[in-house]
C-alpha positions in Angstrom: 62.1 84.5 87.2 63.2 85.1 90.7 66.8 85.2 91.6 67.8 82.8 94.1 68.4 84.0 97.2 71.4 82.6 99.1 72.0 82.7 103.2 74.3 84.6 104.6 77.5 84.2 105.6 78.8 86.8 107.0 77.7 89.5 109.2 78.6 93.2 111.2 76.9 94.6 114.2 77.6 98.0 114.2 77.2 98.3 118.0 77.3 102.5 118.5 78.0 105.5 117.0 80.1 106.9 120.2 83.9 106.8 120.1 86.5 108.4 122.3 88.5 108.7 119.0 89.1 112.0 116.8 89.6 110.6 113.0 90.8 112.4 110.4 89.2 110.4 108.3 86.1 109.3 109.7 83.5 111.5 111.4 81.6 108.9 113.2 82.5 110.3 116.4 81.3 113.4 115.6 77.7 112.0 115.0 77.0 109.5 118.3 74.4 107.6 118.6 71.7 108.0 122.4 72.5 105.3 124.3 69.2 104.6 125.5 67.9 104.3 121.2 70.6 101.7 120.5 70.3 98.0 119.9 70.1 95.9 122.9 72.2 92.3 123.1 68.4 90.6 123.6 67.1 92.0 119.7 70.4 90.2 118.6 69.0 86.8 119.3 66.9 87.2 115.9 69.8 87.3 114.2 70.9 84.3 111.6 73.6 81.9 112.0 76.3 82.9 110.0 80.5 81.6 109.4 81.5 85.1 110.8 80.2 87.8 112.6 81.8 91.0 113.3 81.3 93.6 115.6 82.2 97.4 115.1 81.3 100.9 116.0 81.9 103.5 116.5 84.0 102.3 119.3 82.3 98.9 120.9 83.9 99.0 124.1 81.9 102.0 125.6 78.9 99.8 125.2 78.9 98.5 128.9 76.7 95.3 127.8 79.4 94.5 124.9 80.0 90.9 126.9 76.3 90.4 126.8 76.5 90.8 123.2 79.5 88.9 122.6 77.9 85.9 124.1 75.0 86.1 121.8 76.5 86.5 118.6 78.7 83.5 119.4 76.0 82.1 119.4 75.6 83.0 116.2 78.8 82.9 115.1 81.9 79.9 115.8 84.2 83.4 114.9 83.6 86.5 116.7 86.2 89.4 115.5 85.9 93.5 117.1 87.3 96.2 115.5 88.1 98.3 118.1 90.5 101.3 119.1 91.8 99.8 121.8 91.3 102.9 123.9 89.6 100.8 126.9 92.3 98.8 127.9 90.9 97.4 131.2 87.7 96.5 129.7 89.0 95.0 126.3 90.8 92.7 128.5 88.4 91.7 130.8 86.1 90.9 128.0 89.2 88.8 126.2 89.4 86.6 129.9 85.5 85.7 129.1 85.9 84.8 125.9 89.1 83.7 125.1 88.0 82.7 121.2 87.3 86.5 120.4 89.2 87.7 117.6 90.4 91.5 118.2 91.8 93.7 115.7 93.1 97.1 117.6 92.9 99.6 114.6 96.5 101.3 114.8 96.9 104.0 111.4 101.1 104.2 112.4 103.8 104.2 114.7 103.0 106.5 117.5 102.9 110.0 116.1 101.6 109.5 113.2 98.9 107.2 114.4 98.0 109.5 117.2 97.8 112.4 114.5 95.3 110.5 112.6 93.0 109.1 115.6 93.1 112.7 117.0 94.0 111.2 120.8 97.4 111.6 122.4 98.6 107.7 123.8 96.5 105.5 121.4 99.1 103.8 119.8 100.9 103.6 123.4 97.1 102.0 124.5 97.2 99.2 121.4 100.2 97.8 121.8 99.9 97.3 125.0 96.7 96.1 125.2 97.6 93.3 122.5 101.0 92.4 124.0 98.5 91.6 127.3 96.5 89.6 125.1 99.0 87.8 123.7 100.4 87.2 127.1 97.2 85.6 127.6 97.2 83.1 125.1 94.6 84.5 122.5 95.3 83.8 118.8 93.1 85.9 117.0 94.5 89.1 117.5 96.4 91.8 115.4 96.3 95.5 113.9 94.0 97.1 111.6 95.7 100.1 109.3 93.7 102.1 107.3 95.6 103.4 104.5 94.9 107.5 104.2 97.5 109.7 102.7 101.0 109.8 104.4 101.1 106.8 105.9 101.7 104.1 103.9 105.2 104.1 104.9 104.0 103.5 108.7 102.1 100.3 107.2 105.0 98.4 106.0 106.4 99.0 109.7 103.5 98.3 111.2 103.4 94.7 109.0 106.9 94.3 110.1 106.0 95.1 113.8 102.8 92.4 113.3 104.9 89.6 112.0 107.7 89.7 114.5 104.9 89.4 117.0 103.1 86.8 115.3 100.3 88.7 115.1 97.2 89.5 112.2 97.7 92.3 109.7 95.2 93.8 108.3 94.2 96.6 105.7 92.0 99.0 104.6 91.6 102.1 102.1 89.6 105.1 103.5 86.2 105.2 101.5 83.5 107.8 102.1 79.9 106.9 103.0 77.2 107.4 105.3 78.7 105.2 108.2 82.1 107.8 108.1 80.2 110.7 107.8 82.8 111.4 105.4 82.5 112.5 102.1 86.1 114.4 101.0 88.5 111.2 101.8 90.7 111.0 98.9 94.2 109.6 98.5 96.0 112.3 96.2 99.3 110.7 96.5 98.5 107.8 94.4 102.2 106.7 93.3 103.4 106.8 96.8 100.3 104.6 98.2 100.6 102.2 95.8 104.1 101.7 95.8 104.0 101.0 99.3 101.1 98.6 99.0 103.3 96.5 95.9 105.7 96.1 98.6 103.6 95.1 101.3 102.3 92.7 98.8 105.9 91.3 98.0 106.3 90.1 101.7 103.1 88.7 102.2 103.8 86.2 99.0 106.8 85.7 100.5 105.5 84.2 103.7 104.6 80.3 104.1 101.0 80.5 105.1 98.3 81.0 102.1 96.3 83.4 104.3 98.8 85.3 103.7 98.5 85.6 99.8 94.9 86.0 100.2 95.5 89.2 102.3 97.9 90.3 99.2 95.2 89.6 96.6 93.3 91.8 99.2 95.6 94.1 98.6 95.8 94.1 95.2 92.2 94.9 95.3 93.1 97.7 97.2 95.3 99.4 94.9 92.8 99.0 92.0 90.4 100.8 94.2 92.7 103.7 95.0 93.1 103.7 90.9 89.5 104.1 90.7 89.1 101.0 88.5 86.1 98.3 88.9 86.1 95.9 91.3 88.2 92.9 90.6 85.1 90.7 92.0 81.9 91.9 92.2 79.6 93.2 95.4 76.9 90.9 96.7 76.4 92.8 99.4 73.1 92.1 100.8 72.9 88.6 99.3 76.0 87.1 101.1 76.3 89.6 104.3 74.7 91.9 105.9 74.9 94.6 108.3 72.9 96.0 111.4 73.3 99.4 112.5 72.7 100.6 116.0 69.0 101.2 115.6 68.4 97.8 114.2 68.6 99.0 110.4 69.7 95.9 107.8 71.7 97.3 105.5 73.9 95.8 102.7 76.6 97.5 103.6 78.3 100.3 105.5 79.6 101.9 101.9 76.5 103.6 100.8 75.8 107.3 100.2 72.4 109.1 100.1 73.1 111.2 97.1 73.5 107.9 95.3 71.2 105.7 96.7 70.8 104.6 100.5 68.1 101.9 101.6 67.6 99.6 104.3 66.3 95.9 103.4 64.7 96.0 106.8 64.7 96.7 110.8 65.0 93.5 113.2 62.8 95.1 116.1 60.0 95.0 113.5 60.3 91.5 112.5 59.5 88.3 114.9 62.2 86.2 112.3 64.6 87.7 109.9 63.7 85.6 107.2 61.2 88.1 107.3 63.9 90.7 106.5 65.6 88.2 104.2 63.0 87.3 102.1 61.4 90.0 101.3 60.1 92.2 98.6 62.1 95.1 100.2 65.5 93.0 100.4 65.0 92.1 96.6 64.8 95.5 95.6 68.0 96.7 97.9 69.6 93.4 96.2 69.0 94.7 92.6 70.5 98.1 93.5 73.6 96.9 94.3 73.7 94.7 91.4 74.1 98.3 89.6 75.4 100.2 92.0 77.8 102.8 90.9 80.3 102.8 93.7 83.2 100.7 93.4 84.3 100.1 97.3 86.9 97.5 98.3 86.3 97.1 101.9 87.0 93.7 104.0 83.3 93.2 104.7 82.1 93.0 101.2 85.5 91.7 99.4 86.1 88.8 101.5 83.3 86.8 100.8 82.9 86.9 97.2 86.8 86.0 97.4 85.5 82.8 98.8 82.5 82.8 97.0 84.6 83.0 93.8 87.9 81.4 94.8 88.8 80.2 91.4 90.3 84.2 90.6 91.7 84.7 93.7 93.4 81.3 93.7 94.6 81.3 90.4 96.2 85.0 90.8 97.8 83.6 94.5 99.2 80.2 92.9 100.9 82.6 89.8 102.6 85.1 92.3 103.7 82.2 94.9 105.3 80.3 91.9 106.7 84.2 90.6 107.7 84.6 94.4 109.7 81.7 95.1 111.8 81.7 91.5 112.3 85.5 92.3 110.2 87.2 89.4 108.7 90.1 90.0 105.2 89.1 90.9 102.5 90.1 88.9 100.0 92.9 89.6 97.9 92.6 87.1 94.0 94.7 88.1 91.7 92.1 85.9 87.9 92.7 86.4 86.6 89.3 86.5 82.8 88.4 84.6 81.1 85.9 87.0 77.7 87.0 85.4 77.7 89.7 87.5 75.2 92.8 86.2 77.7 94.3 84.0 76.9 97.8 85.2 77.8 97.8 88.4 80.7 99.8 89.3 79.6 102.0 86.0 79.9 105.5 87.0 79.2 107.2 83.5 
């Protein structure tokens, strides 16, 4: 019997492989993309509707038709959200005055030095807090950091939260993973006790906050810190059956966590298709689906995670509900890593 086959909800448009940036921990930059071969905003229109899209890079704003694309995928999309590095100040800006709903999240890895150490560019931290300071000038709500958590500085991270809050500002986090998107393949977080330490405390002010978004970032979190332990993931992947993403020569892919010496496919290309149902429904799709429904890799990145949290809401509610209760009695909260059986294949995330 054939497994159903749900829609979409969420999606990422990986717009380019160029990036002013210098990573330490991602080698995108290092392996750009020809302008001339990437995706153009008119081969979006194929695209789905969805609840959110997402658009990433490389760096997006060194695509010079990023508003053209913008104004597709809100079509699309009622919630548009780029990562970005903030590097283009002038441009991020003048894209933010067109479309005052875009949601921007300026990835920032610390306070100035260490953040510039990380990015590899002198001024980038100078550059994103600027830029969202200006934006918040300009009235736009969705707006805030991105940290990705590497080794040494998960200190920076509980400032940078601080720094987010008493602006009013988004917070968000990540892990550094390896894969074929970061060309990376050597990220590994050796100072475990430190890391997580620092993430049980960022997760102790985010219960503490009013707003249940809030918690659901710390069950995020939570998830984070059982990746960085190398457990299973709390909630499974579904990547490929509730989100997708494109890559900047029009490849579908799952996700942006996969690894050719484990298994790498593509469930599709929209400039081959004249609908992506065609994509969707397909023989090719079905077989991509079943390989992450035992795929080995255990990843805890925002695209995938967030919607099987509310896909599966039950777990992440009932863990949010416990903690705010523990929270407000002041208990320590409690971190418990549970893998949770939703009647997921029972080998994914098997590595042995």
């Amino acid at each position: 019997m054939t497994a159903k086959i749900y829609r979409p909800t969420d999606m990422s448009i990986i717009t380019t492989y160029r990036c002013p940036m210098r990573c330490k921990m991602c080698d995108i930059w290092n392996n750009p993309t020809e302008a001339d071969r990437e995706i153009r905003p008119e081969e979006l229109e194929i695209l789905p509707r969805v609840r959110f899209a997402n658009v990433t890079g490389g760096e997006p704003f060194v695509r010079k038709d990023l508003d053209r694309i913008v104004a597709v995928l809100f079509k699309k999309s009622p919630r548009v959200v780029i990562s970005t590095s903030g590097w283009f100040e002038d441009r991020l800006v003048q894209l933010a005055k067109e479309f005052p709903r875009i949601g921007i999240r300026i990835s920032i890895e610390g306070l100035s030095q260490k953040n510039d150490e990380l990015r590899g560019r002198q001024g980038g931290f100078d550059k994103g807090l600027r830029t969202l300071l200006t934006l918040r000038e300009m009235g736009l709500k969705d707006i805030g950091f991105g940290c990705t958590v590497s080794n040494h500085n998960s200190a920076d991270m509980l400032a940078l939260y601080r720094l987010s809050k008493a602006l009013g500002m988004e917070f968000a986090t990540a892990a550094f993973h390896n894969s074929y998107y970061f060309h990376k393949y050597d990220n590994q977080i050796t100072n475990k006790k430190e890391v997580i330490g620092n993430f049980e405390k960022l997760i102790e002010m985010q219960m503490q906050e009013k707003h249940p978004k809030s918690w659901s970032r710390a069950f995020f979190n939570n998830g984070l810190i059982n990746y960085i332990e190398g457990n299973r993931r709390m909630l499974p992947c579904e990547a490929g059956s509730i989100n997708f993403f494109v890559d900047p020569y029009g490849e579908v892919y799952p996700c942006n966590g996969l690894e050719k010496r484990l298994w790498m496919e593509s469930m599709g290309n929209i400039r081959r298709v004249s609908a992506f149902d065609e994509i969707w429904n397909s023989e090719q799709a079905q077989r991509v689906r079943e390989k992450v429904s035992c795929c080995p890799k255990n990843c805890w990145m925002v695209g995938t995670a967030a919607p099987v949290m509310k896909k599966y809401i039950r777990h992440p509610l009932q863990w949010m509900i416990k903690n705010k209760i523990r929270s407000l009695l002041h208990r320590p909260l409690c971190l418990e890593r549970k893998w949770c059986n939703v009647g997921q294949n029972p080998q994914q995330g098997r590595t042995e």
